[in-house]
Wavefront OBJ file of the C-alpha trace (Angstrom):
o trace
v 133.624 65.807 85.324
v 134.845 65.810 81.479
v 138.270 66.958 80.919
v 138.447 70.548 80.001
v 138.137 72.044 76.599
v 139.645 75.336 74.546
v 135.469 76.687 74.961
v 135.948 76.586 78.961
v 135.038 79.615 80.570
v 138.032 80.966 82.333
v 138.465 79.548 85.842
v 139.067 81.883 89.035
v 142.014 79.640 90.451
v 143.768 75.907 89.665
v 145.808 74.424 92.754
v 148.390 71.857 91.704
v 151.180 70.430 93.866
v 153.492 67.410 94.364
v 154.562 67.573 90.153
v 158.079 66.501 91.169
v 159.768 67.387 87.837
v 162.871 65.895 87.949
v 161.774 62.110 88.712
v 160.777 59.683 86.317
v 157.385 59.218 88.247
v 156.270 62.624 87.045
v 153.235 62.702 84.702
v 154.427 65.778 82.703
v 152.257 64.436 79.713
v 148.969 64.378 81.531
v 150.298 67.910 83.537
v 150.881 69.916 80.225
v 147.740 68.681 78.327
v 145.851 69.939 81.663
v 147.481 73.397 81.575
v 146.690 74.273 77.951
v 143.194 73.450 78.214
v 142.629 75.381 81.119
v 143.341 79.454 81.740
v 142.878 81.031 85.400
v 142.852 83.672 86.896
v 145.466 82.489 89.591
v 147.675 79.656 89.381
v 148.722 77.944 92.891
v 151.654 75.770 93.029
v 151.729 74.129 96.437
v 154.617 72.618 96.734
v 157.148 69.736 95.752
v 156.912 71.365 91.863
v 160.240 70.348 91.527
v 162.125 67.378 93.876
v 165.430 68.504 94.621
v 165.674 65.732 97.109
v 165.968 63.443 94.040
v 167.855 65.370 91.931
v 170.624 65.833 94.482
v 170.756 61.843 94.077
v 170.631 61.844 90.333
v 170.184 64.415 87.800
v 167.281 63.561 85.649
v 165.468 66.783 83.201
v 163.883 65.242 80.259
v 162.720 68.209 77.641
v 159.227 67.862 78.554
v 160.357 68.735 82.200
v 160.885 71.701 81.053
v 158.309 72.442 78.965
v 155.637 72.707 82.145
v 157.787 74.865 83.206
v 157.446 77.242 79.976
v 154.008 76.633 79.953
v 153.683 77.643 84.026
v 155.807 81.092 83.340
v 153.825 81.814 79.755
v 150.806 81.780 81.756
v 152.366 83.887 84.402
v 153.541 86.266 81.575
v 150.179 86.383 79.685
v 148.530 87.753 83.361
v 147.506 85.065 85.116
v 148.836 85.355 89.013
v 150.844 82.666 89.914
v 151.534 81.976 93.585
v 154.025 79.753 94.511
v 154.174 77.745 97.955
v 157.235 75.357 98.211
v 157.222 71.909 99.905
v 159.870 70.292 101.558
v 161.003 68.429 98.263
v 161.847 72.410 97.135
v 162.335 73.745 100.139
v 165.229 75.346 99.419
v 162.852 77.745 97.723
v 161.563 79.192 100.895
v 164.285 81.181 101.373
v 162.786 83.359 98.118
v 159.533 83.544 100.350
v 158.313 86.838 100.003
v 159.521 87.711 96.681
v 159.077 87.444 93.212
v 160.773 85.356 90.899
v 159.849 85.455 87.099
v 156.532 86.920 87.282
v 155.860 84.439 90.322
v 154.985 85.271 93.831
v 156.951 83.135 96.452
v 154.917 82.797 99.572
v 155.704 80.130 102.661
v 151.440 80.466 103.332
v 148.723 82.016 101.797
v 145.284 83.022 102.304
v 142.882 82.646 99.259
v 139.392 84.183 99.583
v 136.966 82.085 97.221
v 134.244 83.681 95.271
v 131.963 82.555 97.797
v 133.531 84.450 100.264
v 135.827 81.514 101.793
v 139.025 82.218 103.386
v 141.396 79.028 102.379
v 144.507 78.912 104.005
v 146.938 77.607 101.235
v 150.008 75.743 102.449
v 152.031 72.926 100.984
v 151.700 70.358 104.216
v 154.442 69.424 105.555
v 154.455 71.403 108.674
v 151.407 69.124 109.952
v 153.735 66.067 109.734
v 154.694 66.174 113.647
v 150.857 65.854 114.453
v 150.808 62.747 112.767
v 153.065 60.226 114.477
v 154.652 57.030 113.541
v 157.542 54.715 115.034
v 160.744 55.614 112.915
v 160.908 51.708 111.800
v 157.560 51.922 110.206
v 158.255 55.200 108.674
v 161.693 53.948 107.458
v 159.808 50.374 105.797
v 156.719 52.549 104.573
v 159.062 55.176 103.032
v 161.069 52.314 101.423
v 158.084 50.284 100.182
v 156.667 53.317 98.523
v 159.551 53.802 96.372
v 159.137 50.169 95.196
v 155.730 51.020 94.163
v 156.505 53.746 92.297
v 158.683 51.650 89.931
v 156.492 49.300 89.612
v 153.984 51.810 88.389
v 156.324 52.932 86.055
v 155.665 49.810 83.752
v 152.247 50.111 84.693
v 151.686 53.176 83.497
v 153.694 52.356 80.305
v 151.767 49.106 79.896
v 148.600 51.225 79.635
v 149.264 53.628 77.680
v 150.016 51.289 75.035
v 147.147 49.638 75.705
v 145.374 52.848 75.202
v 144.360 52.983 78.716
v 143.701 55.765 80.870
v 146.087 56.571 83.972
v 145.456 54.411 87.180
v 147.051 54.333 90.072
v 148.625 51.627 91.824
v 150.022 53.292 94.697
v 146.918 54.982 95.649
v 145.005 51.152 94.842
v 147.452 49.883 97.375
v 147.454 52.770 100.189
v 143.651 52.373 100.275
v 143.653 48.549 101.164
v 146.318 49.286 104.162
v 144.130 50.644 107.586
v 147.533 52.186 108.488
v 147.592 54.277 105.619
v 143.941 55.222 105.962
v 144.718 56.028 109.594
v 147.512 58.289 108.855
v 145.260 60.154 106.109
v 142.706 60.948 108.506
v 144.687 62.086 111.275
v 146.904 64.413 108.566
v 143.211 65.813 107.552
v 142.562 66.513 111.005
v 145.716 68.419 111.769
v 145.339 70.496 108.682
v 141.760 70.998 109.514
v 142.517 72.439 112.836
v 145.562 74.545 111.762
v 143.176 76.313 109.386
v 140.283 76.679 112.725
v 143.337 77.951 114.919
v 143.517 81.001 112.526
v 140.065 81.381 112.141
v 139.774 80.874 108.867
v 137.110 78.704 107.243
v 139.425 75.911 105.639
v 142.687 74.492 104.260
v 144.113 73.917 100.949
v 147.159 71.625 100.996
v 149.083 68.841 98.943
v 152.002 66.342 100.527
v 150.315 63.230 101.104
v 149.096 62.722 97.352
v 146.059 61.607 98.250
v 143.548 64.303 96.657
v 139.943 64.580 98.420
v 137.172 67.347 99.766
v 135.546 66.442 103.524
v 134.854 68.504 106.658
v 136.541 68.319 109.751
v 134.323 69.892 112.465
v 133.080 72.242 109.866
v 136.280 73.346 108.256
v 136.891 72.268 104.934
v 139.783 70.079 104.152
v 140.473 70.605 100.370
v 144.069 68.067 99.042
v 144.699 68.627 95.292
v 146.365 65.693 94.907
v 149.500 65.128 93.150
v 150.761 64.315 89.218
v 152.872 61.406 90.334
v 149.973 59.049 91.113
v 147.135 60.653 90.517
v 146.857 63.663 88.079
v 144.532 65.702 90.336
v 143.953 69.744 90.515
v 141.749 71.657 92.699
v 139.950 74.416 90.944
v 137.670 76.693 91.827
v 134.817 77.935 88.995
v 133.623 81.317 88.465
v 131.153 81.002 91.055
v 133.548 80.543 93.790
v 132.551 76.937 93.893
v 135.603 74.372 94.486
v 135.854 71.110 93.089
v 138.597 68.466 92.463
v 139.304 67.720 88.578
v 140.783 65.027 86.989
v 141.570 63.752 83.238
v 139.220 61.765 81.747
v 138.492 58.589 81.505
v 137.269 58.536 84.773
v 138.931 54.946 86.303
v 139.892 52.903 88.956
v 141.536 56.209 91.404
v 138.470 56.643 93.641
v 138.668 60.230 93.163
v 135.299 61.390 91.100
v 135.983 64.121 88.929
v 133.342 66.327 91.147
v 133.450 64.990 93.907
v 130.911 66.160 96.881
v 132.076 67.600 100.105
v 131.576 65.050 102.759
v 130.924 65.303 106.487
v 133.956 63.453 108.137
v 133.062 60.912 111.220
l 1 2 3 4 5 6 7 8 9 10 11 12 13 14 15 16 17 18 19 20 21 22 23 24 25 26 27 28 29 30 31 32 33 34 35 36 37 38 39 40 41 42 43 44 45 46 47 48 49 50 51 52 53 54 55 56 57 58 59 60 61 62 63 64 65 66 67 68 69 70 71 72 73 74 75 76 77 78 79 80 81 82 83 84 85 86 87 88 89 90 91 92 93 94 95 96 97 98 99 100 101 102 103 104 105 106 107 108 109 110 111 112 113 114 115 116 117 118 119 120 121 122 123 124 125 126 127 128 129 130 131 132 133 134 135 136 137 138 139 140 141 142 143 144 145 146 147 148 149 150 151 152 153 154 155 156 157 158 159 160 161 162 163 164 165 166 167 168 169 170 171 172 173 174 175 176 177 178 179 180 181 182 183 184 185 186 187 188 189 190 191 192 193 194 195 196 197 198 199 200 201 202 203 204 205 206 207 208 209 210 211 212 213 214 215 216 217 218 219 220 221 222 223 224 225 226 227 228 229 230 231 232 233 234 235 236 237 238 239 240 241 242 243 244 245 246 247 248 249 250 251 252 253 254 255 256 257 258 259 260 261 262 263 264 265 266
């Protein structure tokens, strides 16, 4: 799917979660050239917009931090509705859960009816964690590993771009070449899928695990936005209620397709 342009139609809703402003692995470059090309009729943050977790460790707020967050509150000023779900790396926003904060709704879950007559359950994640279980060890190694990762993309990334080269993921490279990590994926799907069927609603629109895809689970549909650490993913949904994942263009090594085609899980 071709990035966006200022001619595209206006789009019924964007999701967008794990942004973690505040952390150096946050791609606010490719995150604010997505918001101004796009407008919406609701905005959905789901969660982990910005990682308090870090910044309790270190303070770090570059200016362009800060600018997604002027460009998040114009649009919420200029009409669009913005709905915002924290995660656990801002969970000390869900005590505002039920109010509204700068033009922006605070909600702990929410239920989005598509155009197509859909009813998503929107929710950042986390809470399907404790279906999906792990020894502590390999939690503790995995958790420690990742982080390493996500330094070494750093110069990745910077290595790239100048090169001229479009964003690529080596986290996500890595995570798909490890059968645990694929293993914990689908059993995470699986959970969410089945918290969405236990309230009878038709599917499930989460975050967390930054790995953005569209499948069925028994019928219900399992939409992940992604994330704009490793891979600068948003869910929208067009004006005829149909959802798709988006990403910016070039299209490269990610294995997300820009439209990618709901699949029939095993």
């Amino acid at each position: 799917m071709s990035q966006f342009s200022r001619h595209t139609p206006r789009l019924r809703s964007v999701f967008i979660s794990d942004i973690h402003l505040g952390t150096r692995e946050c791609q606010d470059r490719e995150l604010l050239a997505f918001l101004r090309s796009v407008s919406m009729e609701k905005l959905f943050l789901v969660g982990d917009v910005v990682d308090l977790w870090s910044m309790r460790r270190r303070i770090y707020w570059p200016a362009s931090h800060q600018e997604v967050l002027r460009e998040i509150l114009s649009k919420a000023r200029s009409g669009t509705q913005v709905i915002y779900i924290p995660g656990n790396h801002d969970d000390l926003a869900r005590s505002l859960c039920g109010s509204l904060l700068a033009d922006i709704e605070v909600h702990r879950s929410y239920v989005h009816e598509t155009g197509k007559g859909l009813r998503m359950l929107v929710v950042h994640g986390d809470d399907f964690d404790g279906a999906v279980r792990f020894s502590p060890a390999l939690r503790f190694v995995g958790s420690a590993l990742y982080s390493v990762i996500l330094a070494a993309a750093r110069v990745v990334t910077l290595v790239r771009r100048l090169a001229g080269l479009g964003h690529w993921s080596l986290a996500s490279w890595l995570k798909s070449r490890v059968g645990k990590a694929m293993d914990y994926v689908d059993r995470y799907e699986r959970a969410a899928a089945g918290a969405a069927r236990a309230q009878g609603l038709d599917g499930v629109i989460c975050g967390h695990i930054h790995r953005p895809n569209m499948t069925r689970h028994d019928g219900v549909l399992y939409c992940n936005d992604g994330d704009w650490v490793e891979h600068c993913t948003a869910l929208v949904e067009d004006r005829n209620g149909e959802l798709r994942l988006w990403r910016p263009e070039p299209a490269i090594e990610n294995h997300v397709p820009g439209v990618e085609p709901v699949r029939e899980a095993a």
